[in-house]
C-alpha positions in Angstrom: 20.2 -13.8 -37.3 21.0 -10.4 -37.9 18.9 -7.6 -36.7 16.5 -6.5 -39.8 16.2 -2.9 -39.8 17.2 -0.1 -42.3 17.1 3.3 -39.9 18.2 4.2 -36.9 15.7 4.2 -33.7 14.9 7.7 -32.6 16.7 6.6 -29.2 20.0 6.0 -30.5 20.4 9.8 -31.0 19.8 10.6 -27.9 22.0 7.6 -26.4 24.9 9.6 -28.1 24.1 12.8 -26.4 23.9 11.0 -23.1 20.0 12.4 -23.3 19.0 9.3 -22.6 20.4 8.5 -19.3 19.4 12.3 -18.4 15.9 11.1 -19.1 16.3 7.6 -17.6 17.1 9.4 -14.0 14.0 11.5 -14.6 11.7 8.6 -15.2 13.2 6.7 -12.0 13.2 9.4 -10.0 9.7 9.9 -10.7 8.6 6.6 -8.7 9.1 7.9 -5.4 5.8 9.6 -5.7 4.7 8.3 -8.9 2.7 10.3 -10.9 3.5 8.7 -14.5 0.3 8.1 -15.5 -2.6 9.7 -14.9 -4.1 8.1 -11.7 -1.3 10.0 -10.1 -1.3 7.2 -7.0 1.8 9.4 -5.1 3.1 5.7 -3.8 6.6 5.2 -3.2 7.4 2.8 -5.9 11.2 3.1 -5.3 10.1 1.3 -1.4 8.7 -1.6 -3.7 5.2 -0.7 -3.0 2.9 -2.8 -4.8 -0.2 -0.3 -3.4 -0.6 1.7 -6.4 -3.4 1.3 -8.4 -1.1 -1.0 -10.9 0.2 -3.4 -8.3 3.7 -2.7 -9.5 6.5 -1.7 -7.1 10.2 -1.1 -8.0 10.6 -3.8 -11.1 8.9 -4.0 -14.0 6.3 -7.4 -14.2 7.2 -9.8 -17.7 4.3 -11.9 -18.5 5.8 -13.1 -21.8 8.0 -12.3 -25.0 8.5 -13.6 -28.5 8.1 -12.8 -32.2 4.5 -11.7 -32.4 2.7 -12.5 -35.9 -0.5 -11.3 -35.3 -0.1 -7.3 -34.9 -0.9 -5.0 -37.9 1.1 -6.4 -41.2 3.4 -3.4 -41.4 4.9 -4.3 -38.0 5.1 -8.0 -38.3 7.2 -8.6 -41.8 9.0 -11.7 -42.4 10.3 -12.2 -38.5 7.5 -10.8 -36.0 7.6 -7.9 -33.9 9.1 -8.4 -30.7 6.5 -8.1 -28.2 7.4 -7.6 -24.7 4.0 -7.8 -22.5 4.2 -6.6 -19.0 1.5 -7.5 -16.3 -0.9 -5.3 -14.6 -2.3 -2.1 -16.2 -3.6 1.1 -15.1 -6.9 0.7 -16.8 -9.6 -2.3 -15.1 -11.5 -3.0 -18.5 -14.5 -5.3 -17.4 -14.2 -6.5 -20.8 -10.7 -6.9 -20.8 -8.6 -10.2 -23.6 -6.1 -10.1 -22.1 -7.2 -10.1 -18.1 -5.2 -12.9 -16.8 -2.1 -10.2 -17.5 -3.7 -7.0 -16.9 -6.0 -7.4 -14.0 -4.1 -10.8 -12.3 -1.0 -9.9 -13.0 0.6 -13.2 -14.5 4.0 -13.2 -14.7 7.3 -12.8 -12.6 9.3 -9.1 -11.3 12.4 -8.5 -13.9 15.7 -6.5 -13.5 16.4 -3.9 -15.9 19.5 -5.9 -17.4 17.1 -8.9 -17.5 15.1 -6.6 -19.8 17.7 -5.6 -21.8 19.0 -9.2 -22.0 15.0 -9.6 -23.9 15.7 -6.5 -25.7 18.6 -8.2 -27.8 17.5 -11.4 -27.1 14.4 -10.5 -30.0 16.7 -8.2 -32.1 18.9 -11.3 -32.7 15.7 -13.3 -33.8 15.4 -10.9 -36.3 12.4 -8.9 -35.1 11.7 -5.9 -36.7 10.8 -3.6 -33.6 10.2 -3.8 -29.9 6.7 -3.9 -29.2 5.9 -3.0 -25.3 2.3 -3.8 -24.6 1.0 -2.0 -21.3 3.5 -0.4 -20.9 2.2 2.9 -19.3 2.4 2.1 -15.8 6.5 0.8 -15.8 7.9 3.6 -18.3 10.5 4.1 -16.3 11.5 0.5 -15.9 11.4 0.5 -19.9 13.5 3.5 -20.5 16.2 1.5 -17.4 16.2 -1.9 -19.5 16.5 0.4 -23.0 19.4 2.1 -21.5 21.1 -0.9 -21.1 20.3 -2.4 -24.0 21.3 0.7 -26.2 24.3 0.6 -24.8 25.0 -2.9 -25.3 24.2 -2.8 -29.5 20.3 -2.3 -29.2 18.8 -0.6 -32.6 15.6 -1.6 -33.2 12.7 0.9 -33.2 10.8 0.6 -30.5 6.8 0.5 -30.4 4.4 2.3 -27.5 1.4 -0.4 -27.4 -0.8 0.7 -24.9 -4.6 1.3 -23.6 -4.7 5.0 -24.4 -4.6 5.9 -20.6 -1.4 7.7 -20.7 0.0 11.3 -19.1 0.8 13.7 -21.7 3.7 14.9 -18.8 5.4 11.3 -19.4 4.4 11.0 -23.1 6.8 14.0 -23.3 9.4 12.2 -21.5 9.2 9.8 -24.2 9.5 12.5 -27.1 13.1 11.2 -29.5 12.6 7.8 -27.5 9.5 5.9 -29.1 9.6 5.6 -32.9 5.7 4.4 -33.2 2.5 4.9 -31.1 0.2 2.9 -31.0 -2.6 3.5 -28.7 -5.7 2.4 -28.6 -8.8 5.0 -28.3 -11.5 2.7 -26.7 -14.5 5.4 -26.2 -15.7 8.4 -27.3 -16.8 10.0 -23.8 -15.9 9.6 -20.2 -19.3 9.3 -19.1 -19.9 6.1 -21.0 -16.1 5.0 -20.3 -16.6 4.8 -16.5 -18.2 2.0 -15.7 -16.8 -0.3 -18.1 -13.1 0.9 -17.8 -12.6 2.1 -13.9 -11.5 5.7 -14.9 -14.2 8.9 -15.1 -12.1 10.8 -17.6 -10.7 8.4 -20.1 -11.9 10.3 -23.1 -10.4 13.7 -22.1 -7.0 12.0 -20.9 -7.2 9.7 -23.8 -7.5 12.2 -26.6 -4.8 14.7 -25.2 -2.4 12.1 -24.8 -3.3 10.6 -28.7 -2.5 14.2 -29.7 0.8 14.5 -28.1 1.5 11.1 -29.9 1.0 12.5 -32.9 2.8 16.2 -32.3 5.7 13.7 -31.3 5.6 11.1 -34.2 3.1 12.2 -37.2 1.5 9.8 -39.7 3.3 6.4 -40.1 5.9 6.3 -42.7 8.0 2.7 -43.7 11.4 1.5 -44.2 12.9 0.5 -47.1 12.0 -3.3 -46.3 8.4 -1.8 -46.3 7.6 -2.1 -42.2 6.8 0.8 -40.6 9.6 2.5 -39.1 7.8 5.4 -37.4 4.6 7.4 -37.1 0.8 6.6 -35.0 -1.5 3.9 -35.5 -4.6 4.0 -33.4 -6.9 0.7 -32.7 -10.5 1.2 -31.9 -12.1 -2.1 -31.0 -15.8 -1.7 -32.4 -18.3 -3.1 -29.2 -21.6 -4.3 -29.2 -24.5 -2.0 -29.4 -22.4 0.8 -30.8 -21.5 1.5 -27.3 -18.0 3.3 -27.1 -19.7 5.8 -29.2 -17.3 4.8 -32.1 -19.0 7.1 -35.1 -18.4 10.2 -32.8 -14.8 8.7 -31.8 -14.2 8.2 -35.9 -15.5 12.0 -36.7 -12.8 13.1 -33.9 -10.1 11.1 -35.3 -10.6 12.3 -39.0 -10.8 16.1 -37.9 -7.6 15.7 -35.4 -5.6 13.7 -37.4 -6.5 13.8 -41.0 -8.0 11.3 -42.9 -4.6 9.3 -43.6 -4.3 8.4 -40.4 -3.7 4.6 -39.6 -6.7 3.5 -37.9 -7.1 -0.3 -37.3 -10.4 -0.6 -36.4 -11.1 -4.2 -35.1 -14.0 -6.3 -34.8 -12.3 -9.4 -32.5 -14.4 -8.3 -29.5 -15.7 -11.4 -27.5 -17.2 -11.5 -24.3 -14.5 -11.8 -21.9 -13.6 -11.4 -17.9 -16.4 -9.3 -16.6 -18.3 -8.7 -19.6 -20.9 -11.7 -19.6 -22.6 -9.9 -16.4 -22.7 -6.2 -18.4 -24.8 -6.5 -21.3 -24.8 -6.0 -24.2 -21.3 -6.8 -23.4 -22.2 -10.3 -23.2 -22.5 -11.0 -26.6 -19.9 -11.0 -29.3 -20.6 -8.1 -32.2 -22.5 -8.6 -35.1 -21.1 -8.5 -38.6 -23.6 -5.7 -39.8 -22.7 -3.8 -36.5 -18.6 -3.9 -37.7 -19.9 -3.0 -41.0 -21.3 0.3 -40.0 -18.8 1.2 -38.4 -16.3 0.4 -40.9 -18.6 2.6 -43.5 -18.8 5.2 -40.9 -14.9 5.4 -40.9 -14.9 5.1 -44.9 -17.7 8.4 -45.1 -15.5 10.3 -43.0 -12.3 9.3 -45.8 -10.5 7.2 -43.6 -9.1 4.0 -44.6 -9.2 1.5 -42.1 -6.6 -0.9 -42.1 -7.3 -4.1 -43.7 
């Protein structure tokens, strides 16, 4: 099946200008003392350390692939959106979905041409993008497996999915490379972020690294074939007891970035991993407590995504 897209991926310029292998080198190089996102470990990752705080050494960990129906409608179209989710995380959510991944690390170490191999693999399903869930602890292993994949006929935009947690000094890296952010912003302070995320300055790291999405990409815009092509969409997964502060999160998002920013503000939280022993993470959210917040978002002029 033919490849559906109707623009070129931001990458494919810089592919051309051999850019891309210039930033490639930078990335990889960067592992030796690896300070790619902001826990700033300093392990030796090109020594295939696993002793970083991401338990990743040298190659990247695939937990799975496939056309993905359940994102945000704009990304999934007729044929999916080619998820790639890589294991391990730099974040240790006690409430984490997705734990088995993130915090056990399911799935096997793969080569950068295996990657690429994936790459293609879902462009000739037909996806309409490359989705790369977590991957802010292996961007350099992404930007090795896009290299070879670009060269090899690779043109599908490519999507940053990740827990918000990222360096603004790799997010720069990534400037002419990702075509859509989408990260999530999952509190409104550090102080409340701590103990249920592992980190003591989430909110500060989080909302820099949101704004250098935005300087980089700007509100979402769509193809002809009506999927997005490019642009930031941030989640915000509402919790129980209003307790990632998300009406002052919302007021920061709507003076930021505007009120037509694409905000997917969820309401699937259950409680999950560590969460049944945190209250009041150990109940699932109450409709009325979504609906506030979604009538918090809609005072403020946002337009959360249905």
């Amino acid at each position: 099946m033919a490849a559906n897209t109707a623009f070129s991926a931001a990458y494919l310029s810089l592919l051309a200008s051999g850019e891309l292998e210039k930033r490639v080198a930078q990335a990889v190089n960067g592992l030796a003392a690896c300070q790619l996102c902001p826990r700033s470990c300093l392990v030796n990752r090109l020594a295939d350390s696993p002793d970083g705080f991401c338990r990743t050494g040298r190659k990247a960990i695939l937990a799975s692939f496939g056309p993905h129906y359940g994102e945000e409608r704009a990304l999934v179209g007729k044929h999916g959106s080619g998820t790639i989710f890589f294991g391990h995380c730099n974040l240790a959510c006690l409430f984490c979905q997705n734990w088995q991944i993130s915090q056990r690390g399911e799935g096997h170490r793969i080569s950068a041409q295996r990657l690429a191999d994936i790459m293609l693999g879902l462009q000739s399903m037909g996806c309409h993008n490359i989705n790369l869930v977590s991957p802010s602890h292996v961007v350099a292993q992404v930007l090795e497996g896009l290299l070879h994949a670009a060269q090899r006929g690779l043109k599908l935009p490519l999507i940053y999915n990740s827990g918000g947690y990222d360096s603004v000094q790799t997010l720069r890296l990534l400037d002419g490379i990702i075509d859509l952010y989408m990260p999530d912003m999952k509190f409104a302070d550090s102080l409340s972020a701590a103990h249920y995320l592992g980190v003591d300055d989430y909110a500060e790291i989080n909302q820099d690294a949101v704004r250098e999405m935005f300087r980089q990409v700007g509100h979402p815009r769509k193809s002809r074939s009506g999927i997005v092509s490019r642009g930031l969409i941030i989640r915000h997964l509402v919790l129980p007891d209003n307790l990632a502060g998300t009406d002052r999160l919302l007021h920061f998002i709507a003076r930021e970035f505007g009120t037509e920013t694409w905000l997917n503000l969820m309401d699937q939280y259950r409680p999950d991993y560590c969460a049944p022993d945190y209250p009041p993470l150990d109940r699932r959210l109450k409709t009325y407590e979504f609906r506030q917040a979604y009538d918090w978002a809609v005072k403020l002029g946002l337009s959360p995504l249905r």
